[in-house]
N, C-alpha and C positions, 0 to 999 in steps of 0.2 A: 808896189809902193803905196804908200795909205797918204789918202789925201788929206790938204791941210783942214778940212773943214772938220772933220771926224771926231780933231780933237777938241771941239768944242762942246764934243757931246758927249765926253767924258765927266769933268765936273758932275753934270745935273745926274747923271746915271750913277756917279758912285755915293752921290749925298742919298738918291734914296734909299742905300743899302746902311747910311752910318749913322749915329747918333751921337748925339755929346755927351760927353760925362755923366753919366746918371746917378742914382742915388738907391740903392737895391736894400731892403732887410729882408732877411732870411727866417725864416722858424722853420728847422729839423727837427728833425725826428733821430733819435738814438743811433748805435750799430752800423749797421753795410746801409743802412737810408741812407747817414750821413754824407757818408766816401761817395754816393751818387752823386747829393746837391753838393759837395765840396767841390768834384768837378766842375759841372756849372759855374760855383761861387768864383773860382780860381781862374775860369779865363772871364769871367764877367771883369773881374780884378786887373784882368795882363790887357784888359781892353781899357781900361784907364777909370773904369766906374765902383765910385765907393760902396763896399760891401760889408754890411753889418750884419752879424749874426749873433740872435738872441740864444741867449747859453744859460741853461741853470747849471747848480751848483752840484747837484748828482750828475752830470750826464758824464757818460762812462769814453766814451771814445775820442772828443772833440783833444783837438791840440790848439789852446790860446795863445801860443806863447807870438813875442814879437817877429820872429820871423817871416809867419802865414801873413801874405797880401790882405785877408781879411780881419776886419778890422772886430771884435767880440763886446757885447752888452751883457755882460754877466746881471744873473738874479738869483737868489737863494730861493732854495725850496725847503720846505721841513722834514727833509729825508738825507741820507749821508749816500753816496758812489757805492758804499758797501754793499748797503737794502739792496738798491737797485742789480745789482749784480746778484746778489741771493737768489732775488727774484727773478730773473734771467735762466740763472743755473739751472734753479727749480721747476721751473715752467719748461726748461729744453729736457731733460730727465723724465718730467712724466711724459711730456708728448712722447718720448723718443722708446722708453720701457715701459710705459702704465697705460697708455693708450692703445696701443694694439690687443691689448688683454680687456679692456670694458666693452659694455654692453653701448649700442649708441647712446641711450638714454642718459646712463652714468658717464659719458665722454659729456655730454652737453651740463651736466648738473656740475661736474668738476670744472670745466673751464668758464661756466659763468660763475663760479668762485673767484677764479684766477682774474677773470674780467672785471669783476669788481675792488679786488685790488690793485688792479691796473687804473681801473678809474679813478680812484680814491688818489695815488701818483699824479695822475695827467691833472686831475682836480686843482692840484696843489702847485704844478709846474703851472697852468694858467694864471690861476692866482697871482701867481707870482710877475706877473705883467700886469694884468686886467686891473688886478686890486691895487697897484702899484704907482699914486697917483703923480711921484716925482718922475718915475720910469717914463713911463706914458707920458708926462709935460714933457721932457727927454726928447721922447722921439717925435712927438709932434714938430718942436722947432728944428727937426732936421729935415722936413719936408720932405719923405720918399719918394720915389717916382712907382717904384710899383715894390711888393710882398714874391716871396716866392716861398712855398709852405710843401711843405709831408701833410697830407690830412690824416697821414695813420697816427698823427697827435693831433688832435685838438685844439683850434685857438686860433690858428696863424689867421684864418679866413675874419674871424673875432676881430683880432688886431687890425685886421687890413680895412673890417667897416670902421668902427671906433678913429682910425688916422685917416679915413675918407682917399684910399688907398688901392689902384685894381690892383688885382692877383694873382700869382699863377700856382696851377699845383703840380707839383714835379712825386712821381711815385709809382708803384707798377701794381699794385693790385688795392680793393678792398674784399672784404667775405662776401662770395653771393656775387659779388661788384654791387655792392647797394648802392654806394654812394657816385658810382659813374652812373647806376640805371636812373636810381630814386629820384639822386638830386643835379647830378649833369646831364638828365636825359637823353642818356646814349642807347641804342635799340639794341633789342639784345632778346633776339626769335628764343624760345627757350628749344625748339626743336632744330635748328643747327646749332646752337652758341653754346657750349659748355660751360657752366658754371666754374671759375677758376675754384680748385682743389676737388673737384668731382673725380677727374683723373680718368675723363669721356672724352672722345674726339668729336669732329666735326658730323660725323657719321654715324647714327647713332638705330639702335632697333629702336622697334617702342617700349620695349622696358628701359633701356638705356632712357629714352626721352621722357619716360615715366618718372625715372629717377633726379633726371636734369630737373625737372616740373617741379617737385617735391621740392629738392634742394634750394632752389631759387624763392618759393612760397616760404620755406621756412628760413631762410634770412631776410628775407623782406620782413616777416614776422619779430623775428628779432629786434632788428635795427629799429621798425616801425615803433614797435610798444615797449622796448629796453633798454635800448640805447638811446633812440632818440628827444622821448622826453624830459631824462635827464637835462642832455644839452639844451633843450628848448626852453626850458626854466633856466639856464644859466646864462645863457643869450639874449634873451629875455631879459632877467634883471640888469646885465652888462650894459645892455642900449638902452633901457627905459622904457622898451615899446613894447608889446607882442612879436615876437619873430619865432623862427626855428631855424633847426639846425641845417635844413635841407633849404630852406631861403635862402642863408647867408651862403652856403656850398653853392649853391648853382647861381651866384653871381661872379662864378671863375670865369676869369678871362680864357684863359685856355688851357687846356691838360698835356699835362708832358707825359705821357706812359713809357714806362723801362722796357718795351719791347718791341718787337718789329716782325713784320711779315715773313720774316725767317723762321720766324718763331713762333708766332698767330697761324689761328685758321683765319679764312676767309671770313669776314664779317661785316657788318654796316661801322662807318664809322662820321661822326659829326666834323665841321671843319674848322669846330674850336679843341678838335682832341687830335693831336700829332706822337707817333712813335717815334722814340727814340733810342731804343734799344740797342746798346752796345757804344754808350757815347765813353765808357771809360774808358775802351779799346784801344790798344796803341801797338807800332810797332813794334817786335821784342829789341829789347836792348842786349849787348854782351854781359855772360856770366859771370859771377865771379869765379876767381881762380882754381878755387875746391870744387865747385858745379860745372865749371866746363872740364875738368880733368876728371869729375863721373862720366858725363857725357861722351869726352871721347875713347875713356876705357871703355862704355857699351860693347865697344866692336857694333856688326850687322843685327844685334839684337834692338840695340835703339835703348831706350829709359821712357820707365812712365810715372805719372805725377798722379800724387795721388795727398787729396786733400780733402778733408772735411769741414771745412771753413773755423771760421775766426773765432765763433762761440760754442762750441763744441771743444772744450778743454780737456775732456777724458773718459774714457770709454771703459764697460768693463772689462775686469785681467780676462776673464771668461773671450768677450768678442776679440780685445784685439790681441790675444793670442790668434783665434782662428783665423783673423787675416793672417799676420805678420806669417804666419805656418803657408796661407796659401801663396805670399806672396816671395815666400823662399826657393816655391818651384815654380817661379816665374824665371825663363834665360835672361831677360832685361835685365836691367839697373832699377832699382825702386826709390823714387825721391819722395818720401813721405813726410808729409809736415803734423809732427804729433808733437805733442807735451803732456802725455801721460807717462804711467810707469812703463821700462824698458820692459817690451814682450821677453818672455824666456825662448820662445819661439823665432823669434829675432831671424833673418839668413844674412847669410855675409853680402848679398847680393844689395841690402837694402839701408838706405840711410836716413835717421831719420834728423829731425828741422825742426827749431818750434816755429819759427818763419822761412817761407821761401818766395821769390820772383816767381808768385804764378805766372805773369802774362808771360816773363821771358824764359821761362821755361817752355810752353805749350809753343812756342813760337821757334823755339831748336828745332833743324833737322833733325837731330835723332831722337825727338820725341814721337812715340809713336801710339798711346792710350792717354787717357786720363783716367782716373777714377774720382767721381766728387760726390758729393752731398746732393749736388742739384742746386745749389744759389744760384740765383739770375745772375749775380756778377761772372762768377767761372763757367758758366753756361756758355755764355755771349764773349768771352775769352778764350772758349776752345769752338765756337761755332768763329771767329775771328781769324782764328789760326787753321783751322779746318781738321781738329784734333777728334777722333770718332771716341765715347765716353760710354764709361760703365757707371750707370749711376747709382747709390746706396742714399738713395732721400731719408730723410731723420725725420722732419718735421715740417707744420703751415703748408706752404706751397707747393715746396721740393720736390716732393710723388708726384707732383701734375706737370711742373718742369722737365723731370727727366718722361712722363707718357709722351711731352711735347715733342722731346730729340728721341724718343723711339718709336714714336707714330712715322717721324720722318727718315728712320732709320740709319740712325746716328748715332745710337744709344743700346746698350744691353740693361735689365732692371734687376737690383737684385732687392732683399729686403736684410735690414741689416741684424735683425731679430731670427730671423731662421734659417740664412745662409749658412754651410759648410764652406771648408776651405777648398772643395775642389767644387763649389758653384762659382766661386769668386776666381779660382785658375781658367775654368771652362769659360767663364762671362772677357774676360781678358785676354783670352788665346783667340774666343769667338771676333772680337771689336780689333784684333793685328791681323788675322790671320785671314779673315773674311772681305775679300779686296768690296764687297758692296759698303761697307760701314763708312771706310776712306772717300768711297767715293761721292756716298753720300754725303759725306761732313763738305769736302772740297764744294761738294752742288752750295748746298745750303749757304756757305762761306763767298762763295762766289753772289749769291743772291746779296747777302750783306754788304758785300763789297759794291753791289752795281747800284748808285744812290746817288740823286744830283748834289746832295750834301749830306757830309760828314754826320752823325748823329750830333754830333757837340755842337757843329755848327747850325743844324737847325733848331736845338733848344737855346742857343741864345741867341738865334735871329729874333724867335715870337719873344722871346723877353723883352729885348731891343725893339721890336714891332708893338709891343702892348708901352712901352715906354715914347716910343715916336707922337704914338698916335693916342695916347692916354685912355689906355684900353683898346678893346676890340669888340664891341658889344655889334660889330656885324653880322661876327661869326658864329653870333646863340640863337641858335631857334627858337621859335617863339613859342613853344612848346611851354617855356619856364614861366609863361605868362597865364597858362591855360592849369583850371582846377584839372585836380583829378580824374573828375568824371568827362571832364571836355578831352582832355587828352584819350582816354580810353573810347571816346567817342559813344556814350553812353546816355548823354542827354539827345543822339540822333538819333542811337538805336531806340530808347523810348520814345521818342516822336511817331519813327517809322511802324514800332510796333502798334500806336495808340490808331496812326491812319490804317492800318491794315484790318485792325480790331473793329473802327468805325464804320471798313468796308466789307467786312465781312458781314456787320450787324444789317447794313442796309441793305445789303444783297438777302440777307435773309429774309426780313422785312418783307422783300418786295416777292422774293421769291414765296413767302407763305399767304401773301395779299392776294395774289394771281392762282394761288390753289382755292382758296377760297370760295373768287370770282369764277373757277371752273365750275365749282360744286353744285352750283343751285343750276346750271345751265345743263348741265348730266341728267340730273334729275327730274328736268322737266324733258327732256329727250326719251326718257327712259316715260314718264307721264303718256306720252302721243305713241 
């Protein structure tokens, strides 16, 4: 029986978990960024706090309409949803067919092509707030309580000093992680820590670590003299002062990263930087009526999903014939989500979708593979479901995602440029047939699962926590205060070396004085 005094200590314990109303703006970032922070935005929203999200006029994915709890600050850009999409198509094609055929060198001279007209885009999407002096009066008198930004665009962190605004950044990788090492001072050994897209584990020889070495020097190089002067003159004239890009970044309140120790190796982590990996995850809900009557025509063979995500609109007749061939002499059921041309290869076994309920598919019993691209999102929706995957990475990160679920052995890899249709039966039969894959996927799932909070609910507690408490400037180390050379510890190390130098000198000194003072004493020895 609870006694009556207890419940007095309810009140004060559930206020420090709650907050009132608050006042959130958003700057995303395009694509599957979006559908991350939309999460977020949507129960920020079902918790009673108004959510504004800054939107241009190309961005390709957003739904404005009035339905969505949040509420949208549209701005024109001087490009049309079409560009943008060209450019998208374009950029997923070479990575996908033209990059595995260059030399490194010509891989780097092409995409800082590509990178410059991306910038010259994001240029124009800033503009389009910063230069925008009604926009900006706008939101100033809606008094924000805090920013929640993608830094894989540009700006948010801009807008959030400019409205005198803390910030959060919600997002799961940059290249290199320059921008977690550079400007959020997160540690990162180059001999255990893998550079994200190295596609290294945590274990590494020393050529491996040679290579980690290399990669990490040359995005630091990048970012430091290519990317980041741009911003610093942009940032720069935007405030009126001197700043840089890596100033305004590392006055994040906290980082939301898309992933979690199911998925990470072991690493140092700051306790302004929280995993959240797999906050989109949800129960599966029931099929619909045509997907659950595949399902249970499977029989004991089960159905597998096979997806290559949302921007990947068509392959050539050449590849996915050679799937669709190897997926004919698969015994399963094949739920395939394509919107390319009908393979001629086609089996009667397999169906295909231009959309399907990934999560409530991987979440059937008689789902018993996936096949995917490697997106963080289906990744973390078959590590959820405890679904063991063969994965065919296209592009950016993908190849390092799926090394991640086959390091832990949960994953088969194949490459989508030189596979046959009986690597792709073999890799398939290996990930059902192989009881270590299930049960690896069930481990890893299970780890997911054992978490004092929900992924959603710890990325809107520290929203809610940097909104309580108007920011969190406890949780930065004071690292963001120290130059360069103080952090690298380089003005100690020349101290120590100059005192070692000056004890060497005097030990010399003294040591060639007292040779000296021997010499006439010898000599008059050697006299008698």
């Amino acid at each position: 029986m609870c006694r009556p005094g207890v419940f007095f200590l309810l009140p004060p314990i559930f206020f420090l978990y709650t907050v009132s109303a608050g006042n959130v703006l958003a700057w995303p970032s395009d694509s599957s960024h979006f559908l991350n922070m939309k999460i977020i935005l949507d129960e920020l929203a079902q918790k009673g706090h108004e959510v504004t999200v800054l939107a241009h006029s190309a961005i390709l994915i957003m739904d404005t309409d009035n339905a969505s709890p949040l509420k949208f600050e549209n701005f024109t850009v001087p490009f049309t949803k079409e560009k943008s999409e060209k450019f998208l198509d374009e950029f997923i094609t070479f990575w996908i067919y033209d990059v595995p055929k260059m030399s490194y060198w010509k891989f780097y001279e092409e995409v800082k092509k590509a990178s410059q007209k991306q910038l010259k885009m994001v240029e124009h999407i800033c503009n389009g707030v910063v230069k925008n002096e009604s926009l900006l009066k706008k939101l100033k008198e809606k008094k924000f309580d805090v920013v929640v930004s993608d830094p894989l665009t540009p700006c948010g962190e801009l807008i959030a000093e400019i409205l005198g605004v803390p910030f959060i950044y919600s997002f799961r990788f940059s290249m290199g992680n320059s921008m977690e090492r550079l400007c959020g001072q997160l540690p990162a050994p180059f001999s255990y820590v893998p550079g994200t897209m190295t596609e290294l584990n945590d274990k590494m020889s020393f050529v491996e670590r040679l290579r980690n070495t290399i990669f990490y020097l040359s995005q630091d190089v990048i970012f430091q003299f290519f990317i980041s002067p741009i911003w610093n003159q942009y940032y720069s004239e935007a405030l009126g002062r001197p700043t840089t890009l890596c100033e305004i970044m590392g006055k994040a309140e906290i980082w939301l990263i898309r992933t979690y120790w199911d998925f990470e190796y072991p690493r140092p982590l700051l306790p302004n930087f929280e995993f959240v990996g797999g906050l989109h995850c949800k129960p599966a809900k029931p099929l619909s009526e045509d997907l659950e009557k595949i399902a249970e025509s499977s029989g004991e063979h089960g159905i597998v999903v096979f997806s290559l995500g949302s921007l990947v609109k068509n392959l050539t007749d050449e590849r996915s014939n050679v799937i669709a061939s190897a997926l004919s002499q698969l015994p399963q059921k094949v739920i395939w989500r394509y919107s390319g041309n009908r393979p001629v290869t086609l089996g009667e076994n397999t169906v295909l979708y231009d959309w399907i309920p990934q999560n409530d598919l991987l979440g059937h019993p008689k789902t018993k593979a996936f096949i995917t691209h490697g997106g963080t999102n289906g990744i973390y929706e078959a590590i959820y479901h405890g679904v063991p995957m063969v994965g065919i990475p296209l592009f950016a990160d993908q190849p390092d995602n799926i090394i991640h679920m086959k390091n832990k052995g949960m994953a088969v890899m194949l490459d989508i440029n030189k596979m046959q249709s009986q690597d792709l039966v073999d890799a398939v039969n290996t990930v059902i047939n192989n009881p270590s894959y299930k049960e690896n996927a069930m481990r890893i799932s299970q780890i997911h699962h054992d978490q004092p909070l929900k992924p959603l609910d710890r990325a809107v507690f520290w929203i809610e926590f940097v909104m309580r408490h108007k920011g969190a400037k406890h949780l930065r180390p004071a690292s963001h205060e120290l130059a360069w050379y103080q952090y690298h510890l380089l003005d100690v190390i020349g101290f120590l070396l100059v005192c070692l130098f000056v004890m060497l000198y005097i030990t010399m000194k003294i040591f060639f004085f007292c040779c000296r003072k021997c010499r006439p004493a010898r000599r008059k020895q050697k006299k008698h």
